[in-house]
Structures are given as structure tokens and as C-alpha cells.
N, C-alpha and C positions, 0 to 999 in steps of 0.2 A: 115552196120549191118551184124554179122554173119549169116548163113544159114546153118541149117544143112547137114554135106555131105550126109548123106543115112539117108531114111526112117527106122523109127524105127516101130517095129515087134510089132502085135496085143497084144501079151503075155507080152512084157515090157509096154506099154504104161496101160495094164488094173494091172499090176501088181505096178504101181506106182499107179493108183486109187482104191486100192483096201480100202484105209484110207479117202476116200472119202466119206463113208456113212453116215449117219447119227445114233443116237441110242437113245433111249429111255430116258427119265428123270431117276436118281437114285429113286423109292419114297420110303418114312418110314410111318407107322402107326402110327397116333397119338393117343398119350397114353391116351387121354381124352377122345376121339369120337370113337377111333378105324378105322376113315375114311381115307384115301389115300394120304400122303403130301408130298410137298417137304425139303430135310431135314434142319437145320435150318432157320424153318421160321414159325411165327403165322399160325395155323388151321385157316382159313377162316372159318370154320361150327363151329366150339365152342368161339375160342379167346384163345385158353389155347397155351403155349410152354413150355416145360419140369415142367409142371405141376403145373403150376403157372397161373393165370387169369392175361390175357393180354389186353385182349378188356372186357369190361365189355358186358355182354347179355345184359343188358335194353338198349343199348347205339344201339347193333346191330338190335333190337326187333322194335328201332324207326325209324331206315334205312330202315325195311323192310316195314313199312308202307305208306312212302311216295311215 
């Protein structure tokens, strides 16, 4: 198996990790709640997506009781 001949340098080794990090979610505002989402995907707090009822509220109203 190869081996590297010489040690590589502090600055090349963190400059290849520099794409290592990690970042944030993209979020979008949903236009029904106005609450914090991911972009294409059903509001969890309403049920609404581009403005449209997706999950019916009686339906989430009976989730929340059990």
C-alpha cells in the first residue's frame, strides 16, 4: 500500500477541510402560518402547502388529543 512520502503542511490539510462544515437548513415562511419551514414540504402547524389544505385541522385536532 502507498505511503505518503512527506508530511503534509497544517495549511493544506485544513484547507482541504475547510468544505467540511456543516450549515444551516435553507428555511421559507409559510404563507399560511407565517411559521418557519422547510421549503417544499406540508407546515406541520397548519397542514397548508402553496396554499392549499393538505392535512385537514379536525384530523390534526384529534392527534393532539390522544
Amino acid at each position: 500500500m502507498p505511503v505518503p512520502k512527506r508530511r503534509q503542511s497544517k495549511s493544506r490539510i485544513r484547507k482541504r477541510r475547510t468544505h467540511d462544515s456543516l450549515t444551516a437548513p435553507g428555511l421559507t415562511e409559510c404563507q399560511h402560518c407565517h411559521k418557519q419551514i422547510l421549503p417544499h414540504r406540508v407546515c406541520g402547524f397548519c397542514g397548508y402547502y402553496k396554499g392549499k389544505s393538505i392535512i385537514p385541522i379536525v384530523e390534526k385536532a384529534k392527534k393532539e388529543e390522544r
